[in-house]
C-alpha positions, 0 to 999 in steps of 0.5 A: 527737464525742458521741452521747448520753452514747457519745464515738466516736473517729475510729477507729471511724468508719474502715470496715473493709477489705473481705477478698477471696476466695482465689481473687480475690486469686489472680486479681488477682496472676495479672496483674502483671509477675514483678518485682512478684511477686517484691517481694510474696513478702517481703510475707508467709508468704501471698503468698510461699506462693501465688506460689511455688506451681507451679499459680498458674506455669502460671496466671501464665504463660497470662495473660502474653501481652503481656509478651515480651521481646527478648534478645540475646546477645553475647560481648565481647572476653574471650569472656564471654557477655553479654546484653541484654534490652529489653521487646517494646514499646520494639523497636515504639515511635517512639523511634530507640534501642532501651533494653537491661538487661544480664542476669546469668546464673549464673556456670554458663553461663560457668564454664569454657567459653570458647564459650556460646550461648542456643540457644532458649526455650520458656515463659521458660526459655533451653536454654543450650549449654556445650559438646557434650553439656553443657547448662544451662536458665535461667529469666532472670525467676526467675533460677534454672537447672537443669545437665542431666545430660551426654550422654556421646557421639561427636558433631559440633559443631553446636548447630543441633540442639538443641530445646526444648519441653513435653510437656502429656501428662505435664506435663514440659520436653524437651530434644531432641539431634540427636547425628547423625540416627541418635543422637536423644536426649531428656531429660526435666525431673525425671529425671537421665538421657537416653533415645535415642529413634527415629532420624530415618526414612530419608535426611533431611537436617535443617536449622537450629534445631527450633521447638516449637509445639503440642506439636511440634518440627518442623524443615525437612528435605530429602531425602538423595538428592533434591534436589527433596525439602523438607518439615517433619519434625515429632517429636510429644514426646507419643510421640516419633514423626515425621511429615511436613508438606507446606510451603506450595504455591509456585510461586516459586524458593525458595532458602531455607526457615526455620522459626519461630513466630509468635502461637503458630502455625507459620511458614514464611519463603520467600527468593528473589532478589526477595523474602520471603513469610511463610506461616502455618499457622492450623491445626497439622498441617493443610496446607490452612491454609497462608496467605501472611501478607505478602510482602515486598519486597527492602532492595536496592529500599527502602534500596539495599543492594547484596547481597540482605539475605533470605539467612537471614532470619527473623521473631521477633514479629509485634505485634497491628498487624502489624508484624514484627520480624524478623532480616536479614544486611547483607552490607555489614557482615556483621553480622546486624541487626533491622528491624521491617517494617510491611506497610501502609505497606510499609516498614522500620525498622532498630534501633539498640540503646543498648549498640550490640552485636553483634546474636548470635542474638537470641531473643523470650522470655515472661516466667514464673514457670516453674521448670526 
């Protein structure tokens, strides 16, 4: 094309591409799922630079509230860990079967121990048991891990006592073992050592697993010569200290307490015979914020089983329409299984999982770009 005696190639015409702030393009790759970012680092030294960078984790990491994932662990019959991660999303769509991805952990968590468990998980890193005393923190998205130092004591065997969660005040990842109520020990991220801290106060009894939340790791507890004694105790990882939570004021028989989290808040999960009530504190350490969340009708009236399926029940994510995912025992197989229980039209669906395994501690993670 000719202007005068000026010919303009077509190239000339094309506009130029627009270049985009820093901070914009931060902001934009803020919002993708990690296995796209882990594709764009080997676009550029740019890209590679920002993603990798511990600041635009954490920014990554706030904004990925909807990308939770469902892993479960099982072992096989060579005793080898194995696996199986499905996104949040398929566990709540209409399909009958729920699709699973095997996970490869590093050959760390396997190597010379016949006996693994992923215990628990705080901003997508996994706090994986070994053996006693011998841990390792996994971050499945990133697929990199951290072996934490040995903790060199006499101990029992129970890996129920094992906390994991992040202490905002110096910015660092605690791991927490109860060796015994009177060996608490904690290990920071970065260090290479354990430090023991303050002994459980008084003739407590803890039980079951610690969940973090708001900076806290609370567990629920009884009294060592008082039966009638329940409530939470609470270790702040700020200053290490403890203090005690009144459970939610109930008029039920309750025969059993657990503790989880869910939509960031601390929840209660109280079995009887009957029933199973979900309590929720809006508020942390505010025991006037307790609210029943739903109360929960028997399997045995829904789906005729024959034993009560609440005994060690547990919620594990609570969708934006609230329904809840949540794990039961089937007395008839003894086999742990997942439902999903929808409150309005109060009724449950049991899941079937593609690689139908064993349903062993089943955890709903985040995904993050977080390093341990």
């Amino acid at each position: 094309m000719a202007q005068g005696n000026k010919v303009l190639s077509s190239q000339s015409l094309t506009p130029e591409l627009p270049t985009l702030p820093f901070d914009l393009i931060a902001e934009i790759l803020c919002r993708l799922p990690v296995k796209f970012l882990f594709q764009l680092r080997c676009v550029c030294k740019f890209f590679h630079s920002l993603i990798s960078d511990p600041k635009f984790a954490k920014n990554h990491l706030q904004l990925s509230t909807k990308r939770h994932h469902l892993m479960i662990a099982s072992m096989n019959n060579l005793a080898d860990l194995v696996l199986y991660d499905s996104p949040i999303h398929s566990v709540f769509s209409t399909s009958t079967i729920v699709t699973q991805t095997q996970l490869y952990p590093p050959n760390t968590l396997t190597n010379g121990s016949k006996y693994v468990d992923v215990l628990c998980s705080c901003d997508g890193i996994f706090c994986c048991f070994l053996k006693p005393g011998s841990y390792v923190l996994w971050n499945p998205s990133i697929r990199k891990f951290k072996l934490l130092p040995p903790l060199e004591i006499r101990r029992r065997h129970d890996t129920f006592f094992i906390s994991f969660g992040y202490d905002h005040f110096i910015d660092k990842y605690k791991v927490i073992d109860f060796a015994s109520k009177n060996d608490v020990f904690v290990y920071t991220l970065g260090t290479d050592y354990w430090t023991r801290i303050e002994d459980i106060p008084h003739d407590y009894r803890i039980y079951g697993r610690g969940v973090f939340v708001s900076g806290t790791v609370n567990w629920y507890a009884e009294g060592e010569s008082d039966d009638y004694l329940h409530f939470i105790l609470s270790l702040a990882l700020e200053d290490e200290s403890y203090r005690q939570l009144f459970l939610p004021d109930s008029d039920n028989e309750s025969y059993s307490w657990r503790l989880d989290v869910l939509r960031d808040c601390l929840c209660v999960f109280e079995t009887s015979d009957m029933f199973l009530n979900v309590w929720i504190m809006n508020k942390y350490g505010n025991e006037e914020s307790w609210t029943k969340l739903f109360h929960v009708p028997n399997m045995q009236d829904l789906h005729g089983f024959e034993d009560n399926c609440w005994w060690w029940s547990l919620g594990l994510y609570l969708s934006e329409d609230d329904r809840l995912l949540m794990e039961f025992n089937d007395f008839e197989s003894y086999d742990r299984k997942l439902a999903v229980y929808d409150s309005k039209t109060v009724t449950f669906n049991i899941l079937e999982f593609q690689n139908n395994c064993a349903q062993k501690h089943p955890i709903v993670y985040i995904e993050s770009l977080i390093s341990p």
